[in-house]
N, C-alpha and C positions, 0 to 999 in steps of 0.2 A: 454665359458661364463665368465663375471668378476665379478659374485657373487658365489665361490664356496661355500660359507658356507650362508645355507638359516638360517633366524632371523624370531623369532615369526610372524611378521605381515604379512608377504607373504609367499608361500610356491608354487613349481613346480612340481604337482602330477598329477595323473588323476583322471578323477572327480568322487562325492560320486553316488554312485548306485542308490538312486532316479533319478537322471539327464541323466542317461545314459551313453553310449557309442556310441562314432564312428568312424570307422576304415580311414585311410588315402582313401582308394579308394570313400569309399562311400561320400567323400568329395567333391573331381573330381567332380565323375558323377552329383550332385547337382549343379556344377559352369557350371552353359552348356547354351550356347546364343539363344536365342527364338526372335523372331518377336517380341514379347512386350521390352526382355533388349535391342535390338537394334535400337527400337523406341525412348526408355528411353533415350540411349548414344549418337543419333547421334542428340537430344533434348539439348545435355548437361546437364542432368540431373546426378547426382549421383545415382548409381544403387548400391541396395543389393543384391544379387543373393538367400542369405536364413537369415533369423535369426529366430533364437529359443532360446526362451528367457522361462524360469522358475523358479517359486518362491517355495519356501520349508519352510513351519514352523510345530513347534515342540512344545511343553512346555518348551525346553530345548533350542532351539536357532533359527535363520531365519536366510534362504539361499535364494541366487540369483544364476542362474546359467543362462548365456548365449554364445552360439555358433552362427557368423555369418560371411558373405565373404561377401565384397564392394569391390566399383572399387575405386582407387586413379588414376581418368583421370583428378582428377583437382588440379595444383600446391598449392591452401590453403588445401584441403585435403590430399593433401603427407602431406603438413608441420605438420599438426595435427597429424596425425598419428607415422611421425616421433617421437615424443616426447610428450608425453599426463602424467597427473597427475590420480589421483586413492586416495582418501580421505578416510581413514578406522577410522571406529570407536573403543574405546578401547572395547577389548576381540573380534577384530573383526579380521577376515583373509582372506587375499587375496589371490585366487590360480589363478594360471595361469598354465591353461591345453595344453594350444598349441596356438603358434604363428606362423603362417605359408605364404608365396606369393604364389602362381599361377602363375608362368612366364612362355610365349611361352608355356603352355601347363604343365610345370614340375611343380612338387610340391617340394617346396626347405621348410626347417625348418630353422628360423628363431630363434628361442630361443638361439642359439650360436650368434648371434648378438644381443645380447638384454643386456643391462647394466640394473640395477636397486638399486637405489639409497630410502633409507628411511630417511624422512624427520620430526622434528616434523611442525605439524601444527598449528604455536602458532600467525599468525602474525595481528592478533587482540587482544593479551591479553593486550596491554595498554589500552583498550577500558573497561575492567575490564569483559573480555571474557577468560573464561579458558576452555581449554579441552584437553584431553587426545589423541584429532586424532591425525595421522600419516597420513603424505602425501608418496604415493610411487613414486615417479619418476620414467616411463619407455620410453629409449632409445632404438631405434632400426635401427640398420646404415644399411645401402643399400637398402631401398626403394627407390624402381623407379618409375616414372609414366608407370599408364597404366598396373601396379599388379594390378592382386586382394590379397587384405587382409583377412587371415583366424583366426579372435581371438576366443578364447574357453575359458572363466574363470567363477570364484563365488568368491563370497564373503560371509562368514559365520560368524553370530552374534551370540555367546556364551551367554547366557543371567549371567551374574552375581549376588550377593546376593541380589544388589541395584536394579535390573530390574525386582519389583516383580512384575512390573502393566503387562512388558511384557510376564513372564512367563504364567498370568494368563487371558491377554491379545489377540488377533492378529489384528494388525490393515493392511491394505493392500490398497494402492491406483491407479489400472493399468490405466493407461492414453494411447490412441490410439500416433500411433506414428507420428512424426511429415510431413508432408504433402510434404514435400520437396523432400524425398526419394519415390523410387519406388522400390517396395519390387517382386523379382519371386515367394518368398514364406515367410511369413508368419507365426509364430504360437505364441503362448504363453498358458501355462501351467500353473498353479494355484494347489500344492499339500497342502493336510489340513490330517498333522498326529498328530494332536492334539488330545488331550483326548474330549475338547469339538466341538459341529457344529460349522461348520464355515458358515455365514450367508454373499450370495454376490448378487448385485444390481448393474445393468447395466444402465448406465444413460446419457440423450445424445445422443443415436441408434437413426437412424432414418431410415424410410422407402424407397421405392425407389423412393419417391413424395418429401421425404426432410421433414418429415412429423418427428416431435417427437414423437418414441413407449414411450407405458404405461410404468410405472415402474413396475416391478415384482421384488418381494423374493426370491429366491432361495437358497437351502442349502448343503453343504457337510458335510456330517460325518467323520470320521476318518478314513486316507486313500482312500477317495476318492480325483478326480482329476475334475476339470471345464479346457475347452482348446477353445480357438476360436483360427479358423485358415484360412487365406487367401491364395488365388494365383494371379498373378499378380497383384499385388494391390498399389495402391496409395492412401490413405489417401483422400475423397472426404468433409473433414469438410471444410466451407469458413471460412479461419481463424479469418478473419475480421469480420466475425457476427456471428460467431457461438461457442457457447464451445465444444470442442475435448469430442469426446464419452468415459466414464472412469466406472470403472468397482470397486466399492468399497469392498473389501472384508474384514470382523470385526465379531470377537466372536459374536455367536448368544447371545443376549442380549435387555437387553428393560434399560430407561433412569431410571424408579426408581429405581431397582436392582443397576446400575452403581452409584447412588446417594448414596442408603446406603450401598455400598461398600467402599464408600470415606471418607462418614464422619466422622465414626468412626476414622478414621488414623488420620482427623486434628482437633478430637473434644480432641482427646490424648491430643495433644499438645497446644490444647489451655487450657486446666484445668488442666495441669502439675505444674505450676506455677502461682503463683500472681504476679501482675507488683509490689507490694509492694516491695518482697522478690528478684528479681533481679537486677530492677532499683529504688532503694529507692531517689537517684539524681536527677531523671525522674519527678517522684511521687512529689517529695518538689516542683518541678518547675510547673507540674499542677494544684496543692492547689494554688499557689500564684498567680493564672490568674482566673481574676473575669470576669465571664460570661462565659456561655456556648460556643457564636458561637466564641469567644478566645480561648476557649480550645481547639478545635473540628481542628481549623485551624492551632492551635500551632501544634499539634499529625500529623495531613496528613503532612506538612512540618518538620518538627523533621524526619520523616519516609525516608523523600523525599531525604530532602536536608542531614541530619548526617548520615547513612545508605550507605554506597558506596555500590553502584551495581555490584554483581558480577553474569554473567549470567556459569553459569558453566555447559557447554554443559553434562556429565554423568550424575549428579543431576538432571536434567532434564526429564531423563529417566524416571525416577520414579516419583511417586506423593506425597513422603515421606519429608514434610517440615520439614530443619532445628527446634528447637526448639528456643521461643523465648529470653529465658537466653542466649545463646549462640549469638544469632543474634547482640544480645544488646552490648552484651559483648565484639564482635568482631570485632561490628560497621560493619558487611558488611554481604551481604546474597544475593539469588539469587531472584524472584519474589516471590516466594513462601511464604521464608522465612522473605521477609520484608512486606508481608500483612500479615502474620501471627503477628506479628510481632504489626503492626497497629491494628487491629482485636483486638489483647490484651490492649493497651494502651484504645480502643475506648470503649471497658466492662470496665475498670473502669473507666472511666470517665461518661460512662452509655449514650452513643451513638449507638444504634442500628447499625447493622451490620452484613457482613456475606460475604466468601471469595468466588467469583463466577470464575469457569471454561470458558475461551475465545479463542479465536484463531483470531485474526484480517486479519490475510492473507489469510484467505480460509474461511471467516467467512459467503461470499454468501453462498457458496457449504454443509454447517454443514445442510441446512435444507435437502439436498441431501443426506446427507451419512447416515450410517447404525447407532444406539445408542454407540459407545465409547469413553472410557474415552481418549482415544489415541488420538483423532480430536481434543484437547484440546492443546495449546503450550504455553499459558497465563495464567496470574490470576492479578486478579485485587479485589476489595473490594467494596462491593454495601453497601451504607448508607442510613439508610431510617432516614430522619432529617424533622422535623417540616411539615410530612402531601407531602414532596418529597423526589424522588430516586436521588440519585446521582453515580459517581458511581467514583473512585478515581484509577488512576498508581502508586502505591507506589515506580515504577521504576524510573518515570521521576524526573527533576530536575527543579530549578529556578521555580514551578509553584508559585502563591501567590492566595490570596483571602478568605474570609471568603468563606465557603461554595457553597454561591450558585451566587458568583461573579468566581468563577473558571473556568479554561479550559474546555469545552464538548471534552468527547471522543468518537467520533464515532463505533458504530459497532451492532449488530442485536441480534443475540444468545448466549447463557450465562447455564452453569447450575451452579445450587447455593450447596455450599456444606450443604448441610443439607441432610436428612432424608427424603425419599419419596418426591425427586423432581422428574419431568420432565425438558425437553428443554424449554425454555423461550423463548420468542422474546420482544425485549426491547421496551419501548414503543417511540413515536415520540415528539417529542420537538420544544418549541417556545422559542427563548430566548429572557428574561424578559427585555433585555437590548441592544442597540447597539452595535454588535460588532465593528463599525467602524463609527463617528459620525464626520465628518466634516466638514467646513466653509470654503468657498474660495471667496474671494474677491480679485475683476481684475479692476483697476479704471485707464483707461487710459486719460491721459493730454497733447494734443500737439502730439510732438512725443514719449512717455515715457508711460509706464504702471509700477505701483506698484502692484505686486501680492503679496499676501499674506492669506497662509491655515494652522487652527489651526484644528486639528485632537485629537479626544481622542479613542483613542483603547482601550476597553475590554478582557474580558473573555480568549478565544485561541490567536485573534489576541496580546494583551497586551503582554503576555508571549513570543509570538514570536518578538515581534519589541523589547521590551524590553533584550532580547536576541540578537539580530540583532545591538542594537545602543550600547553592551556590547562589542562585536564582532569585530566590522567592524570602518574601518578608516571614521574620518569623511567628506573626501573630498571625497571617495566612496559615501557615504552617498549623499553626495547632488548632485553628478553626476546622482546617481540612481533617484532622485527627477526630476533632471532639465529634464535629459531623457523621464523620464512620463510623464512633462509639456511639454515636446518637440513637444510628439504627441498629448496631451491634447486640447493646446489651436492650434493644426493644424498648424504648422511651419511644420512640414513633409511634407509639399504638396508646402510648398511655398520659402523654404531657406535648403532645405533638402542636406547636404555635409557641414554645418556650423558648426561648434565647439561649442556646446552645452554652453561652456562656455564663450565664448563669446555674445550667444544670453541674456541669465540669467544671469546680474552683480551682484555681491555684494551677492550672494546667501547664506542665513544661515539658519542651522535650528538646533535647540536646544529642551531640554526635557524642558518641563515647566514644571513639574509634574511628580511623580510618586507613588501613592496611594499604597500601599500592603494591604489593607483589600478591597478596591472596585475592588480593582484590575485593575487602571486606569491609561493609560499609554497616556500622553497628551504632544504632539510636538507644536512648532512653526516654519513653514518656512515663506522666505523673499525673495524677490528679483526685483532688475528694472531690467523691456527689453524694450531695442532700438526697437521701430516700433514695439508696442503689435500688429499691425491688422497680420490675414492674407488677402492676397493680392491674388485674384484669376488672373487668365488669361487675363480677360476683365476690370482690375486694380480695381473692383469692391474689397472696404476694407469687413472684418469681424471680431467681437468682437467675437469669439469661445471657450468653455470650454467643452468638453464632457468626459468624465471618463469611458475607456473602461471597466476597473473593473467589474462595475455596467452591462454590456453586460455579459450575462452568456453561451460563446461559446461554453463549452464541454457539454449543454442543447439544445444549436441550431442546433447544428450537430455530435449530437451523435445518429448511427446508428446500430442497434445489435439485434437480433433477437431470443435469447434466454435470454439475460442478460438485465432485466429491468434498471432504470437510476438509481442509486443512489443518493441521494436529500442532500446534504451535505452544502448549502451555508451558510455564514454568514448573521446577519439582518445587517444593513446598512441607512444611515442617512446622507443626503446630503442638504446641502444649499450654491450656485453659484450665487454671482452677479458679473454681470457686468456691466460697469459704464464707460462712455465717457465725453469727452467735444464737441463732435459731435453729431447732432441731426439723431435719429436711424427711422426707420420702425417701426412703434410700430402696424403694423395691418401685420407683414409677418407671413405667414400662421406656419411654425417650431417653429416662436420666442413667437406666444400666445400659439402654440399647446401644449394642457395638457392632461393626460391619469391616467383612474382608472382601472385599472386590480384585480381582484376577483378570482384567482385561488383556487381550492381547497387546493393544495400546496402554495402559495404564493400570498398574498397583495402586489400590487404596486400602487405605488399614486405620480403624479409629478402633479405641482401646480406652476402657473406663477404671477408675480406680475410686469407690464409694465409700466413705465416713459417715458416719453419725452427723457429721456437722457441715460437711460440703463432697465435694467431686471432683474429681480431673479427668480430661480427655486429651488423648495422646494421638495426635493425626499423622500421618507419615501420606506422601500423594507421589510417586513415581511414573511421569511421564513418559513415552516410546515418541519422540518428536522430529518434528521436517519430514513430514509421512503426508499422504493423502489416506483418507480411511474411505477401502473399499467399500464403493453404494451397499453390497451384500453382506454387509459385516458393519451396516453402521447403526442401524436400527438396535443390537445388540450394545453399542457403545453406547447408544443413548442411553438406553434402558438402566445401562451398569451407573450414567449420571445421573439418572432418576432417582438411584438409589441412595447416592451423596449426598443430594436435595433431600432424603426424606428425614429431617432430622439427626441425619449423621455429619453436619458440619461447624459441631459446638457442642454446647451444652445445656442444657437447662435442670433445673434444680427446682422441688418443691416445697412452700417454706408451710409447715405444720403450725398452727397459730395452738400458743400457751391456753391452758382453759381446759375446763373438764370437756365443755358443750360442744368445746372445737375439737375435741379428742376424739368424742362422742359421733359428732358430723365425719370427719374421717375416715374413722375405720366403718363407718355405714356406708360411706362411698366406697372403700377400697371392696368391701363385700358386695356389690351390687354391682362393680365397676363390669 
């Protein structure tokens, strides 16, 4: 082997006595070909022949232990196999119990060809990401196709002085395995030699009908073992509509216990100090800012924007925030540390407030799992300001806005660090304001159209365009424009392989505006096109504007059977005219059609106003958002956006071509129509 001398982070022994033992024979005999692997193989499916996979926690540390044999009959899986990564956490160890092939029948060992290389894992810390992992690099030279692979390892997390939520913690997530493999056998093990029960919930099972089972509680004591185990099996979840059956296992526990187990830790450190006695420079500059909703937005931005983010994966561990003298001090902190941080600035300035526990990426599932404080990876700061919640990132940057002109941040569940809370669900929201409010005007002359759309962005949108026009070249910029017009006004169908810039001359668009207290982010584009109509098949012209945006596709065709829709859109504010020197249809059925939709979830209203010479469409779209749309109530929502798709998201206009003959063809159509 070319690592004689083993280094903390990985070690080649055999494995701890909870996990077991197994001798080389009894490995054999498990690799043995049945009717189902040979169904699997000659499928081309990837086959497992066994894995046994088990988890170990303690007060003291959390183990993974897994032994398994795969076929490598497929060239991307030699390749993976040949050379695979292993990400350890600090105080964490990697063992590697046995690497072994299955060739023509022999059992050859494989650990004399095994290089292994320790890496730090740093290669996000310009992102202001630090941590202590170690990446292990393992080579393994001569693998053939058509081995089976015999791996046997753990990995053991040490719990340190800083990991007191885990010591006093377990949090456990088993997720069924992924549906691609075809497993002979099967198990998984779950050991709890914790002082306290371990409380686990199976979630997801379904019956033999496809039928969702009830939820049940169930519990281990100490030293006891939970183990599901299959035989021939392949994973029957439809990935596509279904969530994968997962098995949460967490210190028996209830949410107000975990509440005032927390608060106390961050009530320490907010009554440690006055923001007088740290930041007295702070303090001078909020006396000198007359009005409250000044203040309130100086503090969220001061937080946001002086404050460098540093997410420092160990810190994390724990729930122990930096203090905020120090934060201040050092100008950088982790999430934790810089609500904490805000929290203090917002007492005195006498802003209600309070630092709430989140998890954005698995924030559906929290109403699923068991009460801990573990299912938490976020914190963010709820404000209760003039009679509303808001709720603030003290991580992100570039936001702007008095209070309640600010970005919405999406997400459902939250505990609040105080004293005798529960889980929360956040309430639903209308916002007071368009997030997207614009004017397009298309006035075609002769051969030539002058377009021209003045656009004011809000709240989330604002922050992002304004970021974007920060960002991004501005001849990007108006390709990404002329491209949306491209399909906009329907050249897709009619000159589709033209050079966008060519079609849209002269093209500009500039900030007119940019408001930091409305938080108002106001553009102007410009441009002439050669031959505005589009030109259908039968030379028949059209004056077209329709804004797919405003079609909400992942509402039309989202299908899933356990995971309600998430109701996330912006409000939205459209007014399109269009304008000729041609006399139009002013009675075609699309170009007067108007529609009022009333959904529970959402107001839509498009409104026509018809000349002789062109048309305007007046759209207004009011979302009901941060909802789940109940499964029995969604089928109807779709329906209502089938409806906005059906030519109610623009306009289109028919241009009546000059000439008796054409006057003649017309009104024969319109009478036969």
């Amino acid at each position: 082997m070319d690592n004689p001398i083993q280094i903390e982070n990985y070690k080649i022994q055999k494995p701890e006595i909870w996990a077991g033992n197994i001798s080389d024979q009894e490995l054999v005999d498990k690799i043995k070909d049945t009717g189902f692997s040979g169904k699997q193989i000659d499928e081309g499916r990837d086959y497992c022949y066994f894995l046994d996979k088990k988890y170990y926690t303690s007060n003291t540390e959390n183990s993974e232990y897994v032994c398994m044999a795969y076929t490598l009959n497929e060239p991307g899986n030699l390749e993976r196999a040949s050379v695979s990564d292993v990400i350890v956490e600090e105080n964490e160890v990697y063992s590697i119990h046995r690497i072994s092939v299955l060739r023509d029948g022999v059992l050859i060992d494989k650990i004399p060809d095994t290089k292994i290389k320790v890496l730090d894992s740093e290669n996000q810390s310009s992102g202001g990401i630090l941590s202590s992992n170690k990446k292990i690099n393992i080579t393994i030279k001569d693998l053939r196709l058509y081995d089976v692979l015999i791996l046997e390892d753990s990995r053991c997390k040490a719990f340190a002085e800083r990991d007191f939520l885990r010591k006093e913690f377990s949090k456990y997530v088993w997720v069924s395995p992924d549906n691609y493999w075809a497993y002979g056998s099967f198990k998984f093990t779950f050991i709890n030699d914790r002082d306290q029960n371990i409380a686990y919930k199976k979630t997801f099972f379904r019956d033999e009908k496809g039928n969702v089972l009830e939820l049940e509680t169930h519990y281990l004591k100490k030293g006891e073992r939970f183990v599901i185990e299959e035989e021939n099996y392949i994973n029957p979840v439809d990935a596509g509509r279904e969530v994968f059956p997962f098995i949460d296992f967490a210190t028996d526990s209830n949410w107000k216990d975990l509440s005032n187990y927390i608060a106390p830790i961050y009530g320490e450190i907010f009554s440690k100090y006055s923001l007088k006695d740290f930041a007295p420079n702070l303090v001078e500059k909020l006396d000198a800012i007359n009005g409250q909703d000044e203040k309130l937005q100086f503090a969220i931005e001061y937080v946001q924007n002086h404050i460098y983010y540093i997410f420092n994966a160990d810190e994390m561990n724990g729930h122990k925030p930096q203090e905020p003298s120090v934060t201040y001090e050092n100008k950088q902190g982790d999430c934790k540390a810089k609500c904490a941080l805000l929290k203090v600035i917002l007492d005195y300035i006498g802003v209600d407030s309070s630092v709430v526990l989140v998890n954005f990426h698995t924030d559906y599932y929290i109403k699923y799992y068991l009460p801990s404080l573990l299912s938490f990876n976020h914190v963010v700061v709820k404000i209760n300001y003039k009679g509303q919640e808001y709720f603030v990132d003290a991580t992100v940057r570039d936001e702007f806005g008095l209070i309640e002109n600010r970005g919405f941040i999406y997400f459902m569940h939250y505990l609040e660090v105080k004293p005798d809370q529960v889980l929360q669900e956040r309430k639903s929201h209308k916002f007071p304001y368009y997030c997207i409010d614009e004017k397009i005007e298309f006035n075609a002359r002769n051969t030539t159209g002058q377009l021209k759309l003045a656009t004011t962005y809000k709240g989330n949108r604002a922050n992002a365009m304004r970021r974007y026009f920060k960002s991004t070249n501005k001849r990007e910029i108006i390709d990404s424009w002329n491209n949306f017009l491209f399909y906009g006004l329907n050249y897709s169908n009619d000159r589709n392989g033209t050079d966008i810039r060519n079609i849209f001359k002269d093209a500009a668009i500039d900030i007119v505006s940019d408001d930091k207290k409305l938080n108002e982010f106001k553009i102007h584009y410009s441009a002439i096109v050669e031959n505005p109509y589009y030109t259908d098949p039968q030379k028949n012209r059209f004056l077209m504007y329709f804004d797919r945006n405003v079609v909400k596709a992942s509402a039309r065709d989202f299908i899933h059977k356990d995971l309600p829709f998430w109701h996330n859109f912006d409000s939205e504010k459209y007014e399109i005219s269009l304008n000729t020197d041609q006399k139009i249809d002013t009675e075609e059925k699309y170009t007067v059609q108007e529609s009022t939709i009333n959904n529970p979830y959402f107001e839509y209203k498009s409104r026509k106003k018809i000349t002789k010479n062109g048309a305007a469409v007046f759209i207004e779209y009011h979302p009901l958002v941060n909802l789940e749309i109940p499964q029995d109530q969604f089928e109807k929502f779709r329906e209502d956006h089938h409806k906005v798709a059906d030519s109610n998201f623009g306009l289109g206009i028919d241009i009546i071509e000059p000439g008796l003959m054409n006057m003649l063809k017309f009104n024969f159509k319109k009478k036969f129509k």
